[in-house]
Structure formats: structure tokens, C-alpha cells
DOKELUM-470299 format. One record per residue (C-alpha): x, y negated, z negated; chain; residue number from 1. Coordinates in steps of 0.05 Angstrom, whole numbers, padded with zeros to 5 digits. Layout:
N
<pt X="X" Y="Y" Z="Z" chaine="A" num="NUM"/>
...
This chain:
325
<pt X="00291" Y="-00194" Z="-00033" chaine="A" num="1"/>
<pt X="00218" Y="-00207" Z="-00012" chaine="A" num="2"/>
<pt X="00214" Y="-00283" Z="00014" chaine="A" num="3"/>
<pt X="00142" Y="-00288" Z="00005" chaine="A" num="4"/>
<pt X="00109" Y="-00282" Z="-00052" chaine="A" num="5"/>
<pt X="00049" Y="-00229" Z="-00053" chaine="A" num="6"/>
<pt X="-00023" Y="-00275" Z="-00056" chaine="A" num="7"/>
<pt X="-00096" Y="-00268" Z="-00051" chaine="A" num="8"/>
<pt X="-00152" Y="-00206" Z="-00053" chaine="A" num="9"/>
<pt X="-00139" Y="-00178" Z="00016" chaine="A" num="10"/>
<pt X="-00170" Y="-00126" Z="00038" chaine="A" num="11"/>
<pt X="-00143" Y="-00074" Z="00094" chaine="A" num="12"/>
<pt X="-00164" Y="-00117" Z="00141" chaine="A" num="13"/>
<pt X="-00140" Y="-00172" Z="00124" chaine="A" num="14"/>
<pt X="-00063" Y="-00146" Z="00129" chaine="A" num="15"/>
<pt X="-00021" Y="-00175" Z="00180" chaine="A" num="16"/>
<pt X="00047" Y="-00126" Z="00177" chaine="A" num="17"/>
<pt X="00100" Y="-00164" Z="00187" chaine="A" num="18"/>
<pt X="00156" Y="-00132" Z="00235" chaine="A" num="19"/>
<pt X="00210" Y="-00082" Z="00205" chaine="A" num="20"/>
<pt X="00261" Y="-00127" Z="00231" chaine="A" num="21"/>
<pt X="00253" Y="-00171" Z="00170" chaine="A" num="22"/>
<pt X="00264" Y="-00127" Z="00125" chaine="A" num="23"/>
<pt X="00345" Y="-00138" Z="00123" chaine="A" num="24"/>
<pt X="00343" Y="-00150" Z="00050" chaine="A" num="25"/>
<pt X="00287" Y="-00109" Z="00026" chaine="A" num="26"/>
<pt X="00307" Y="-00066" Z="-00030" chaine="A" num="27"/>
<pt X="00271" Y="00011" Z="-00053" chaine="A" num="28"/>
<pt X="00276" Y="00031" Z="-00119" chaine="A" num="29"/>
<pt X="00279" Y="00109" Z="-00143" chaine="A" num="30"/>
<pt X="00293" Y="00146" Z="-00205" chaine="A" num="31"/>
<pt X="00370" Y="00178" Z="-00201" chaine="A" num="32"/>
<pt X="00384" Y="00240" Z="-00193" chaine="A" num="33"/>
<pt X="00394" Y="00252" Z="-00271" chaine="A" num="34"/>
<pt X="00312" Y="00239" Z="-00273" chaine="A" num="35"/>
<pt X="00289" Y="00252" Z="-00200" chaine="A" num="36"/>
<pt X="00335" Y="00307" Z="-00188" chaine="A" num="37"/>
<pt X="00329" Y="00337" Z="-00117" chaine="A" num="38"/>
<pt X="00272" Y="00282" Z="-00100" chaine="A" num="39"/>
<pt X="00310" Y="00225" Z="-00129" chaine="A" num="40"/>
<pt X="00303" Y="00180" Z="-00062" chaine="A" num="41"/>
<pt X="00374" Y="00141" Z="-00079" chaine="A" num="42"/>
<pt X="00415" Y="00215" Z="-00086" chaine="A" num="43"/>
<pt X="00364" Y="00271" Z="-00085" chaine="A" num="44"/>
<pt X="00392" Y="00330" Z="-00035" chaine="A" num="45"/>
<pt X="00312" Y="00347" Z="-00021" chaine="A" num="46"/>
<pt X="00294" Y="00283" Z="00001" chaine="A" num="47"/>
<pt X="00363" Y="00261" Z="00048" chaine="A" num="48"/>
<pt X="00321" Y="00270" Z="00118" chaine="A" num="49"/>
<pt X="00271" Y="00215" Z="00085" chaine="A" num="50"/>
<pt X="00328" Y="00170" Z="00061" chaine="A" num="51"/>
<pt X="00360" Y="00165" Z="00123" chaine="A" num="52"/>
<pt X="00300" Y="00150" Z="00162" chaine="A" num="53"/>
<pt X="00292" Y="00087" Z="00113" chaine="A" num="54"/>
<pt X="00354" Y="00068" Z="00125" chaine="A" num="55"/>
<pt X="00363" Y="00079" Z="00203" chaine="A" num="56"/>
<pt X="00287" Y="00043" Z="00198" chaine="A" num="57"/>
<pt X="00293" Y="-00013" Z="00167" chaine="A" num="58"/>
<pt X="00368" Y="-00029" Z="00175" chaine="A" num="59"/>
<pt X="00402" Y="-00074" Z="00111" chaine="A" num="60"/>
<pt X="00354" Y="-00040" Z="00067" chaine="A" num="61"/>
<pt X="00387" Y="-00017" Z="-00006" chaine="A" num="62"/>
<pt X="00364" Y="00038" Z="-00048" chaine="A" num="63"/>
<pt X="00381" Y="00027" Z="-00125" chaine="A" num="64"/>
<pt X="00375" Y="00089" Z="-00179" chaine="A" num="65"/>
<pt X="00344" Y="00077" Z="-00249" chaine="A" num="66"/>
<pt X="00332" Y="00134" Z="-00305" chaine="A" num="67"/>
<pt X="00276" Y="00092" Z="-00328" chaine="A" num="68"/>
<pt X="00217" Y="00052" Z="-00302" chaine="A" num="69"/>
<pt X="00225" Y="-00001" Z="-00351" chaine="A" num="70"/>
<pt X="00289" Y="-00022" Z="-00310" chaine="A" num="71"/>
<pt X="00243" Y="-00044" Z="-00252" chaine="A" num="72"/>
<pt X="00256" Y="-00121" Z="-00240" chaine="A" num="73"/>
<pt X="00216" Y="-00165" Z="-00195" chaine="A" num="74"/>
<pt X="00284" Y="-00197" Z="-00186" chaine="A" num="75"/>
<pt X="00326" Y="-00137" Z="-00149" chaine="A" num="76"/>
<pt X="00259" Y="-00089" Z="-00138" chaine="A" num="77"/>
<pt X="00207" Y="-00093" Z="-00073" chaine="A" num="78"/>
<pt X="00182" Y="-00023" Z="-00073" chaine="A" num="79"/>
<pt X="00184" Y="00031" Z="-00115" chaine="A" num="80"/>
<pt X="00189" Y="00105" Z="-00085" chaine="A" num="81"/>
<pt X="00168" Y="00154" Z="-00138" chaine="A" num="82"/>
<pt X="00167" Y="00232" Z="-00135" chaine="A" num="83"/>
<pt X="00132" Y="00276" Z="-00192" chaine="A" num="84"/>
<pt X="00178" Y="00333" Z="-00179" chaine="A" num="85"/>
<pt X="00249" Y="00347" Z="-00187" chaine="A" num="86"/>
<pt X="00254" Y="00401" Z="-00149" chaine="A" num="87"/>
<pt X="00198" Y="00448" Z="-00107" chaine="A" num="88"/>
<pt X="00185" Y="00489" Z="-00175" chaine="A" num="89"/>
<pt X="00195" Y="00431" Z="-00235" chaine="A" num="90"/>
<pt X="00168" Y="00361" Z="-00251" chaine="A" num="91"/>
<pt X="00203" Y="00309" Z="-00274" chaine="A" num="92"/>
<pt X="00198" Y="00283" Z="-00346" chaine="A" num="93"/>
<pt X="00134" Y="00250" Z="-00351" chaine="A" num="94"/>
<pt X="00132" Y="00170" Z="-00349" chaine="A" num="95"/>
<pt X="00126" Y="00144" Z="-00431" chaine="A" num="96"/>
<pt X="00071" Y="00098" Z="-00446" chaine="A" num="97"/>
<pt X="00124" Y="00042" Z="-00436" chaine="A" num="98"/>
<pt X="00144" Y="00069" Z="-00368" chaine="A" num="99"/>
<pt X="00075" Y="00071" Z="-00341" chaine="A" num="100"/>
<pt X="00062" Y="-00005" Z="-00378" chaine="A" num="101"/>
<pt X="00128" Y="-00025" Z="-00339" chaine="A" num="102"/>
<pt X="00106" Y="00008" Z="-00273" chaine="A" num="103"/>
<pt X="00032" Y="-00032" Z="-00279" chaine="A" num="104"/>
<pt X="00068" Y="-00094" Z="-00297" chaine="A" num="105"/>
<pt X="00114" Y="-00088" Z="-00234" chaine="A" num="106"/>
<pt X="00053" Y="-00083" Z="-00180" chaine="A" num="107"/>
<pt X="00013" Y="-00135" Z="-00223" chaine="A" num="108"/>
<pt X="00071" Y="-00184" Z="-00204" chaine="A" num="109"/>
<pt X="00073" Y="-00171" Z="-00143" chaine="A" num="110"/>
<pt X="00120" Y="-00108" Z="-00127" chaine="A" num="111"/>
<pt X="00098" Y="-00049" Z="-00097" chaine="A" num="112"/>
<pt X="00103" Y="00028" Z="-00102" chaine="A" num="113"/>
<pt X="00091" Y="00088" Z="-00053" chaine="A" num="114"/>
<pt X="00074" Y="00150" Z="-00089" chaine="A" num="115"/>
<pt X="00084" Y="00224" Z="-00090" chaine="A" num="116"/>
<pt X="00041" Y="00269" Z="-00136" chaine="A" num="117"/>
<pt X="00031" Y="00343" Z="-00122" chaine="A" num="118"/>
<pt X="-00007" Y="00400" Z="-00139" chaine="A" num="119"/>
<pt X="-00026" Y="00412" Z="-00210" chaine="A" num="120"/>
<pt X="00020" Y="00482" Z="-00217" chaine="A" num="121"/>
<pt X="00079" Y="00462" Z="-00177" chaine="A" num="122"/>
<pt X="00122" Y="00459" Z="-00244" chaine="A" num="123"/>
<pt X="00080" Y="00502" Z="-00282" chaine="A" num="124"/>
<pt X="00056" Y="00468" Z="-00341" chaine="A" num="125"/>
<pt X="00088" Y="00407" Z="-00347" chaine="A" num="126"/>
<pt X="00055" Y="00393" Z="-00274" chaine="A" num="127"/>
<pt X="-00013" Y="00353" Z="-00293" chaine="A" num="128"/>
<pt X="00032" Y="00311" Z="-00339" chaine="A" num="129"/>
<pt X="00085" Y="00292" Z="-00288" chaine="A" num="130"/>
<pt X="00034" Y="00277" Z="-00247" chaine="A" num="131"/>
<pt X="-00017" Y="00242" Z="-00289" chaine="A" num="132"/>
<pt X="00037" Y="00197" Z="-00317" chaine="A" num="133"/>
<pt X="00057" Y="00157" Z="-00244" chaine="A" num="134"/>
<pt X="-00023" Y="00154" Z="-00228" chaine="A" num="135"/>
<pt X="-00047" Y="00130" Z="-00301" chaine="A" num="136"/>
<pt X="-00027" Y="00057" Z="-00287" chaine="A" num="137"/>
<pt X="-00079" Y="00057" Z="-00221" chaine="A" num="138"/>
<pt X="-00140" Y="00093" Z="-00246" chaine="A" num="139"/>
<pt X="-00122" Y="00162" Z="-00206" chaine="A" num="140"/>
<pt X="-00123" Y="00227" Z="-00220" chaine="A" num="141"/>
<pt X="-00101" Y="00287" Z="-00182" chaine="A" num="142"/>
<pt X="-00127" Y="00366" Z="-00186" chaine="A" num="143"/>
<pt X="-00120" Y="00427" Z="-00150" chaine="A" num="144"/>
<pt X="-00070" Y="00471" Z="-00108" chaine="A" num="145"/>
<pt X="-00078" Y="00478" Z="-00038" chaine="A" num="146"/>
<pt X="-00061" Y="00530" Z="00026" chaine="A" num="147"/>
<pt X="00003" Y="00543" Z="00036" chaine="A" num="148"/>
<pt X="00045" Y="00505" Z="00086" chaine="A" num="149"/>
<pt X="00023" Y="00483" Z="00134" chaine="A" num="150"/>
<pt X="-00037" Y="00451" Z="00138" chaine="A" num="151"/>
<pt X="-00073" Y="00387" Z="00166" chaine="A" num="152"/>
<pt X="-00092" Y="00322" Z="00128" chaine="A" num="153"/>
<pt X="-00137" Y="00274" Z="00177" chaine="A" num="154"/>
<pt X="-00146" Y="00206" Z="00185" chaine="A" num="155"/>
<pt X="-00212" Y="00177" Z="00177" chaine="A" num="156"/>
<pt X="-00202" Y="00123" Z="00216" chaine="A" num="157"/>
<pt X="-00129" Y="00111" Z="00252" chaine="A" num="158"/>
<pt X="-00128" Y="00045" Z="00275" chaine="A" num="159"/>
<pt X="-00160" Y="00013" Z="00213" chaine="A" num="160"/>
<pt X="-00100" Y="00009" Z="00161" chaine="A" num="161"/>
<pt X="-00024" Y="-00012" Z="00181" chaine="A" num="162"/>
<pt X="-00007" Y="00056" Z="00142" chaine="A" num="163"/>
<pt X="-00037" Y="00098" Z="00192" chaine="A" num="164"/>
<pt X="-00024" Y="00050" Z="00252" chaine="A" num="165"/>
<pt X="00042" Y="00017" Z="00241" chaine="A" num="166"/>
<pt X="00094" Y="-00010" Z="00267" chaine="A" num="167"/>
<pt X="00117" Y="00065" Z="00271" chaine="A" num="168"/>
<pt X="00058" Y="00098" Z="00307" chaine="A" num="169"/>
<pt X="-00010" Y="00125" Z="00295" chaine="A" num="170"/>
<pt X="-00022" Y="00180" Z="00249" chaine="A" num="171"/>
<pt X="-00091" Y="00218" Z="00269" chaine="A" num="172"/>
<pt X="-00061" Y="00280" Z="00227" chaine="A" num="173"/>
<pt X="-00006" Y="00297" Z="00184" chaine="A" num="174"/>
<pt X="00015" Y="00361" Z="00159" chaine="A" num="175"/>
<pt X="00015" Y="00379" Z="00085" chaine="A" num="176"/>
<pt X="00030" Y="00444" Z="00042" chaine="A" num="177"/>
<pt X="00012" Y="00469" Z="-00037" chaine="A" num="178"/>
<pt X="-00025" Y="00399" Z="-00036" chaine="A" num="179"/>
<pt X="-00063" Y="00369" Z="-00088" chaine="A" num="180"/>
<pt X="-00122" Y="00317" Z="-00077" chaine="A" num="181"/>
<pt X="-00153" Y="00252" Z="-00116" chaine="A" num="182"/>
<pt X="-00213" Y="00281" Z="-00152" chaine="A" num="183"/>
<pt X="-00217" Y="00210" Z="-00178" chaine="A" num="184"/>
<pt X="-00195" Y="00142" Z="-00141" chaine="A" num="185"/>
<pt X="-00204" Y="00096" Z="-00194" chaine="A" num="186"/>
<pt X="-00244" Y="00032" Z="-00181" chaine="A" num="187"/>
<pt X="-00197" Y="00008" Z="-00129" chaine="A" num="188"/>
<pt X="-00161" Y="00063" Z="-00086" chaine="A" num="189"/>
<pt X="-00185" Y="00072" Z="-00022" chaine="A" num="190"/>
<pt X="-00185" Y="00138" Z="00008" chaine="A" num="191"/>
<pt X="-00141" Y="00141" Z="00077" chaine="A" num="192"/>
<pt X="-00140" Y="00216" Z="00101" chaine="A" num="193"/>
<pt X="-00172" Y="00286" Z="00075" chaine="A" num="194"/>
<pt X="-00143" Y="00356" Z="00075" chaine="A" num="195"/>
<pt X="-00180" Y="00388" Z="00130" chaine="A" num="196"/>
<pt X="-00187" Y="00450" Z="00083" chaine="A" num="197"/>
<pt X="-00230" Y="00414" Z="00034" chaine="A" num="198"/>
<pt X="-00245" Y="00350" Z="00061" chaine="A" num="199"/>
<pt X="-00216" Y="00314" Z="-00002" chaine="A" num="200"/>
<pt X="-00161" Y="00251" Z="-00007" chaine="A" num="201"/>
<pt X="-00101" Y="00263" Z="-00002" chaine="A" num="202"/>
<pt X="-00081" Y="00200" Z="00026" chaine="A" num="203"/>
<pt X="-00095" Y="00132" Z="-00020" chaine="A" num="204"/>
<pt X="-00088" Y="00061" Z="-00029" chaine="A" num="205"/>
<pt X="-00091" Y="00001" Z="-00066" chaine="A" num="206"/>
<pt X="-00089" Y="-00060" Z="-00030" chaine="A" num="207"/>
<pt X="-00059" Y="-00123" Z="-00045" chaine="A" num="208"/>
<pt X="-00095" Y="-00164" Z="-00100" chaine="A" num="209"/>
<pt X="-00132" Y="-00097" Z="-00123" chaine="A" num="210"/>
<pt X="-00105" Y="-00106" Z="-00191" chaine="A" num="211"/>
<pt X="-00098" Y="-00190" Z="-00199" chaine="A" num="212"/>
<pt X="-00091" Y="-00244" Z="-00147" chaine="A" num="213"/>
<pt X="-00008" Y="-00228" Z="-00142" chaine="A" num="214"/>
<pt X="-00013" Y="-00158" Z="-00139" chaine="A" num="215"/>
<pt X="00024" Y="-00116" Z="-00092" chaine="A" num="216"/>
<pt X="-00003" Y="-00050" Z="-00052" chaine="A" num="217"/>
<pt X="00006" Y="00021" Z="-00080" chaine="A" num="218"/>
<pt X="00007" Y="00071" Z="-00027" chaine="A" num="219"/>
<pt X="-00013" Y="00146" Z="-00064" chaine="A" num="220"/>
<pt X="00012" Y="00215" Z="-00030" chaine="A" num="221"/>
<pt X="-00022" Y="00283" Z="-00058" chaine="A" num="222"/>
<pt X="00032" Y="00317" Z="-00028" chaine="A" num="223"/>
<pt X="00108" Y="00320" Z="-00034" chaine="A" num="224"/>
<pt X="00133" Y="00370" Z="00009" chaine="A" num="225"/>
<pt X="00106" Y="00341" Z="00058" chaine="A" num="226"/>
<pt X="00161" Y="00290" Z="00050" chaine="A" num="227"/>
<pt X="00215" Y="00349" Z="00030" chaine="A" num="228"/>
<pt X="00267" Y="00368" Z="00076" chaine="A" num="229"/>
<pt X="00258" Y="00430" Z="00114" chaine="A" num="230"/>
<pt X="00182" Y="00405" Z="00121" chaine="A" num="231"/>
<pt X="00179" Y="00334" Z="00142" chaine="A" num="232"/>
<pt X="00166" Y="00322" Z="00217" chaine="A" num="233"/>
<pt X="00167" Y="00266" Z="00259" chaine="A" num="234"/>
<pt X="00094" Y="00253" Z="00252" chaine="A" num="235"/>
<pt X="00100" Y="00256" Z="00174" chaine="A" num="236"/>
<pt X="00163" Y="00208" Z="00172" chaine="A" num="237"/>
<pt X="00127" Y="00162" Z="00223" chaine="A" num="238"/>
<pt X="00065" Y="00158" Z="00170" chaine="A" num="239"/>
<pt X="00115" Y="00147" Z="00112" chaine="A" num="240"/>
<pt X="00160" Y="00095" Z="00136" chaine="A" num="241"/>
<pt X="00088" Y="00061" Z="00161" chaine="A" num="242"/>
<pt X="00073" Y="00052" Z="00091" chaine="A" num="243"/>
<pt X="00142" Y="00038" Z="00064" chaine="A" num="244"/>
<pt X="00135" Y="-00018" Z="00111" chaine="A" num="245"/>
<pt X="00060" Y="-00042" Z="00088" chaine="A" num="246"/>
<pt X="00087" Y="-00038" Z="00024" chaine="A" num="247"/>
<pt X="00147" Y="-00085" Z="00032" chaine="A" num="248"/>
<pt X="00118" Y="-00131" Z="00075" chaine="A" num="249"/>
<pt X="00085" Y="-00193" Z="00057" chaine="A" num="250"/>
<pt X="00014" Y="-00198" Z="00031" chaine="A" num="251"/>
<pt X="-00029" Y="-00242" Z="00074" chaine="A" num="252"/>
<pt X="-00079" Y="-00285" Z="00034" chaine="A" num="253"/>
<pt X="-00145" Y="-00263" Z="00035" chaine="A" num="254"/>
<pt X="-00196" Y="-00311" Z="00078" chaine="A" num="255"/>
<pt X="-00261" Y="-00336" Z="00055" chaine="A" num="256"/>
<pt X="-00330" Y="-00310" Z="00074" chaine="A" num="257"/>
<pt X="-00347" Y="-00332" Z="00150" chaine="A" num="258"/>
<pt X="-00413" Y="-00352" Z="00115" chaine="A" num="259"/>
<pt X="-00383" Y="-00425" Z="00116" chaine="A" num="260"/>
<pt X="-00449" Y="-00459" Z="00097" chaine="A" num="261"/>
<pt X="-00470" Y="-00416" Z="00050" chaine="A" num="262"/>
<pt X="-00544" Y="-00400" Z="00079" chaine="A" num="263"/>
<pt X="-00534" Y="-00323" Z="00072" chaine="A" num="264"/>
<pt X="-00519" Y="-00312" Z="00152" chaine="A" num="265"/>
<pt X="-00460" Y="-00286" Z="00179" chaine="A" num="266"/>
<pt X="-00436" Y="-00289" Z="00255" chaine="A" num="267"/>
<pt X="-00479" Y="-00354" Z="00258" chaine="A" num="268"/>
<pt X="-00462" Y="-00404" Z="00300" chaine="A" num="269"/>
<pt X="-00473" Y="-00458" Z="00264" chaine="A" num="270"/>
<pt X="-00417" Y="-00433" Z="00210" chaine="A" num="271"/>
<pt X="-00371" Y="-00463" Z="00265" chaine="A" num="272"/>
<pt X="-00400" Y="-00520" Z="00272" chaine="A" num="273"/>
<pt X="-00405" Y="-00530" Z="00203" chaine="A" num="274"/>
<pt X="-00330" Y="-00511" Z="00188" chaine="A" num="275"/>
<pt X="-00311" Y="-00557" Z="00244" chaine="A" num="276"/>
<pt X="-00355" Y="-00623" Z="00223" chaine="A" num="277"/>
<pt X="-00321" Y="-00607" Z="00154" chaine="A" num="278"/>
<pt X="-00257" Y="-00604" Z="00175" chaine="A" num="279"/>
<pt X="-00275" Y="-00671" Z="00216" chaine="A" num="280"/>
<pt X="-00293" Y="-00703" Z="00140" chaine="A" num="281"/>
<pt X="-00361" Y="-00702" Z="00174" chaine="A" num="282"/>
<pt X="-00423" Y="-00677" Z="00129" chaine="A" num="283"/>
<pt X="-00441" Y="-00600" Z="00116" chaine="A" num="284"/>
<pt X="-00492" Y="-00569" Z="00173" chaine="A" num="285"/>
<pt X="-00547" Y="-00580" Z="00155" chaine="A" num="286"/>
<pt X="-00532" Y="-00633" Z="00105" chaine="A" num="287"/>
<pt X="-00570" Y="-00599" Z="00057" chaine="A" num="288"/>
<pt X="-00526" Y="-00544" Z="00050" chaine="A" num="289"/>
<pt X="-00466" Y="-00535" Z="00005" chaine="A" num="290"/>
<pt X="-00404" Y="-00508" Z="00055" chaine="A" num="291"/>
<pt X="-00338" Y="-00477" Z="00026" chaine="A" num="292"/>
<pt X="-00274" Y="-00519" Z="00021" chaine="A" num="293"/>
<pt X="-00234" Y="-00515" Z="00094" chaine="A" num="294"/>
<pt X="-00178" Y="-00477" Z="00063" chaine="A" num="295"/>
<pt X="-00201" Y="-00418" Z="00092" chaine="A" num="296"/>
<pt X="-00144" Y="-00375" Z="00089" chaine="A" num="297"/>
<pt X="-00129" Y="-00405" Z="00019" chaine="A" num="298"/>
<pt X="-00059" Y="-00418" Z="00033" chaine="A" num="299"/>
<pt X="-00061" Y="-00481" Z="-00001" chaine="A" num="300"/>
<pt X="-00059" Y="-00527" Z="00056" chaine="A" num="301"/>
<pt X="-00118" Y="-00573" Z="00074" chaine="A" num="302"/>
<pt X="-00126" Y="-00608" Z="00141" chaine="A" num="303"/>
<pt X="-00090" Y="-00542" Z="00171" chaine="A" num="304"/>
<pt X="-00104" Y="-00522" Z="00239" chaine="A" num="305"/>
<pt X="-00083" Y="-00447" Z="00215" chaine="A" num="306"/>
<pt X="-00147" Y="-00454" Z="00180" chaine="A" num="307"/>
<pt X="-00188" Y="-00463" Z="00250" chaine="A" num="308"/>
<pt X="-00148" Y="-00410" Z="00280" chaine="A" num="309"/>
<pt X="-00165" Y="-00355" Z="00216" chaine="A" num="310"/>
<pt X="-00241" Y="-00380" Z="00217" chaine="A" num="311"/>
<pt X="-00242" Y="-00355" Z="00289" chaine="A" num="312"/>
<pt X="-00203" Y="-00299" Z="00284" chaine="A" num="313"/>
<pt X="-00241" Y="-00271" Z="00219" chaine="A" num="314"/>
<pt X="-00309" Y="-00296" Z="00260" chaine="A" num="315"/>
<pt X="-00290" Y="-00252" Z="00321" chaine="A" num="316"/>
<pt X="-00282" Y="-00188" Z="00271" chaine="A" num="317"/>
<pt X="-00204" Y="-00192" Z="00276" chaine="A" num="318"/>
<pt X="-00157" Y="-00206" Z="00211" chaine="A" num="319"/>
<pt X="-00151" Y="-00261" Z="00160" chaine="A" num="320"/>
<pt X="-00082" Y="-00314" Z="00179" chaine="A" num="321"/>
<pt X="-00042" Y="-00356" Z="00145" chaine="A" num="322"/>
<pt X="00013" Y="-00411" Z="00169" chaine="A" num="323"/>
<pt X="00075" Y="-00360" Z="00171" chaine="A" num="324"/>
<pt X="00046" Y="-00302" Z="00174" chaine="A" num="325"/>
């Protein structure tokens, strides 16, 4: 299981992915093959090129089946790999209003999920439902059917989430096929990567804290062939077990502003001083200002040279750090 909990608002930046070597104990969740059918990540026969990337990945790493989402635990669960088909021409049963409840309430305590909705006629009708039902819970929706395989998704910007530049590579492009795309992100998806056809998301997430201080990440894919057998390539698994591995690893907290005195300027100087003299017991600078507490990476440590060492770090543009991290 995870050994640290998930804490604080970070944003993209402020992830530090940890290395896939500590994942040893890191457990996936998927529905069986009695709900998931073909894409049922512990069994399915659609999806076995995926699985066994996870598990020559991220070695140790179990993959439990459940028929329902309301057997997710927080005690045997990290991540939860969902599919909204059972096969390239039918949906699975959509989630109940319990299921999707359940799903929420996993992420909200700090789990995480990485998500596969499709196009909105894979399945014929029951499609939009299937779909609708795993995205509810985060405020998404997805529309459309796109080009035939295969086309290109593209990465806004590379280097500027772990999911696109991992431990696993960097993904400028992936390939994707009878996509579907967000028409809707929800107040707190961001939007990774657009099909080159249309120039809409097709690539999503939610970072850490998005939905309360413990939440986990939710990492959204418009597409699931491109993670079907038959289509995936190494480019695509390289961008998938990226995420899988942003969304197992530990959040980092989220930093304070670098605006340490409060005066409205940031990248000012005397912010360091100011942290520094505080940090010292010494007075604010200028003494007539009100600075911030010096647990700046609000790990819960005072008098904590990690603190100094995040203050920089976020002050030089780089990413938010924590004692551990």
C-alpha cells in the first residue's frame, strides 16, 4: 500500500514523481471480467499487452478484480484503472448512483483513478451512459466520434506534467482512433493533449487536492483503443504507465505563495530576506508587514531547513519540496 498519505492543493507543478522502484506494494484496482469484460485490466483478453507492461513496470505491483465500485477500499486500493467498454462494440453496465458516490469518495480520501471513456457510439446506445457514469463524479463530460485509427493527439506542453514527461519518457504525440473528447472539463480538469483533427482534449487531469486537501489525481483518457491490444504502441504504453505512476505516487504538499511578506510582489528579493529573518525568530521585512508562517511547504514541521530549501526552489520557478519527498 501507499506509505504516504496524499496532502495539500498541488498543482502540476508542484509534483515531485517519486521513482517506479517504490512502487513494490502498490496495488491497481479494475472491474472483473464479469463487468469489464475484454477491458477488465485484472483478466480482460483486450487489455493483456497493457497489463503486462504494469506489471513488468512497476515490479510487486497486484491487480485485484471487483464487479462493483463500492468494493473500492482505501485499505487494499491505490489506483483505480477503469474502462467504459467491454469490448470494441459494447459498454459496460453503467456505474449506479452508489458506484459513482463510492468512486468520488475513494479519490476524496486520497486514492486515485486513471480513466478510459470513448466515443459516444462505440456501444451504440448505451455508450453516453457508460461513459457519463465514470466522469459524473469529476465534473466531465465527453461527446463525439472521431477519424478512424490512427490518428494524432498532441501535447501542449511535454515537459510540464510527470504524465507526459515521466519516469517513462516524453510524450509530444500519441496516437488515438474512433476518439471522443471533453466538451466539458469541469471546474478542475486540466486539459493535457488535443486531437490534432479538432484541436479538442482528449487528454485530462485532476491534480492532487483538486477535490479536498487529501484528494488523489484522476488521470482522464478520451480514448480506449488507444490502450487496446492490436493498437497500443510503445509511445502510447510509455504515456500510460507515466500516469499510472503519477497516479500512485505520493502527493507532494503544495507550498505557499513566494510572496512571503505579503506586499503583493513576487520574485522580490526581500521575500528572502524576509523568510530568512523569520525563520531566524527575527521580525517580518519591513516590520510593518505581516509575513506567512515558515512552514512553507506545509508539511507540518517548523524550524525545517526543507522549508529554506522549497522557498528557493519554488523562488527559482522549479517545484514545491517536502522532507521525504
Amino acid at each position: 500500500m501507499r506509505f504516504t498519505s496524499r496532502i495539500g492543493l498541488g498543482l502540476l507543478a508542484s509534483f515531485t514523481l517519486c521513482s517506479h522502484a517504490a512502487w513494490s506494494q502498490t496495488a491497481l484496482v479494475g472491474f472483473t471480467s464479469e463487468r469489464g469484460g475484454g477491458a477488465s485490466l485484472p483478466s480482460g483478453s483486450l487489455v493483456s499487452t497493457l497489463r503486462q507492461g504494469l506489471l513488468t513496470a512497476f515490479p510487486g505491483t497486484t491487480i485485484r478484480g471487483v464487479d462493483t465500485l463500492t468494493s473500492l477500499s482505501l485499505t487494499t486500493d491505490d489506483v483505480a484503472v477503469l474502462f467504459s467498454s467491454r469490448a470494441a462494440t459494447t459498454a459496460i453496465q453503467p456505474l449506479s448512483v452508489d458506484e459513482q458516490a463510492a468512486l468520488l469518495a475513494f479519490v476524496q480520501g486520497g486514492g486515485a483513478a486513471v480513466i478510459f471513456v470513448d466515443n459516444d457510439t462505440f456501444g451504440g446506445a448505451p455508450s453516453d451512459n457508460a461513459n457519463e457514469s465514470l466522469l459524473n463524479p469529476f465534473g466531465l463530460d465527453v461527446t463525439g466520434t472521431g477519424a478512424p485509427w490512427a490518428r494524432n493527439a498532441v501535447v501542449a506542453n511535454p515537459p510540464g506534467s510527470p504524465i507526459t514527461s515521466g519516469a517513462f519518457g516524453t510524450v509530444a504525440s500519441f496516437q488515438i482512433g474512433w476518439t471522443g473528447w471533453f466538451n466539458q472539463l469541469g471546474p478542475h480538469a486540466q486539459a493535457l493533449a488535443t486531437a490534432s483533427d479538432n484541436n479538442q482534449p482528449v487528454l485530462a487531469v485532476l491534480p492532487c487536492g483538486a477535490l479536498g486537501p487529501t484528494s488523489g489525481p484522476v488521470v482522464l483518457f478520451a480514448d480506449g483503443t488507444m490502450a487496446s491490444n492490436g493498437f497500443i504502441n510503445a509511445i502510447n504504453l510509455s504515456l500510460i504507465l507515466n500516469a499510472v505512476a503519477f497516479a500512485g505516487a505520493p502527493c507532494s504538499p503544495a507550498c505557499d505563495s513566494i510572496d512571503f511578506n505579503n506586499d503583493g510582489s513576487n520574485f522580490d528579493p526581500q521575500d528572502i530576506d524576509a523568510f530568512l529573518s523569520v525563520y531566524a525568530e527575527g521580525p517580518c521585512i519591513p516590520e510593518t508587514a505581516t509575513c506567512s508562517d515558515i512552514d512553507f511547504n506545509n508539511d507540518g514541521a517548523l524550524f525545517d531547513p526543507c522549508d529554506i530549501d522549497a522557498f528557493l526552489l519554488v523562488f527559482s520557478e522549479g517545484p514545491c519540496t517536502a522532507c521525504g519527498s
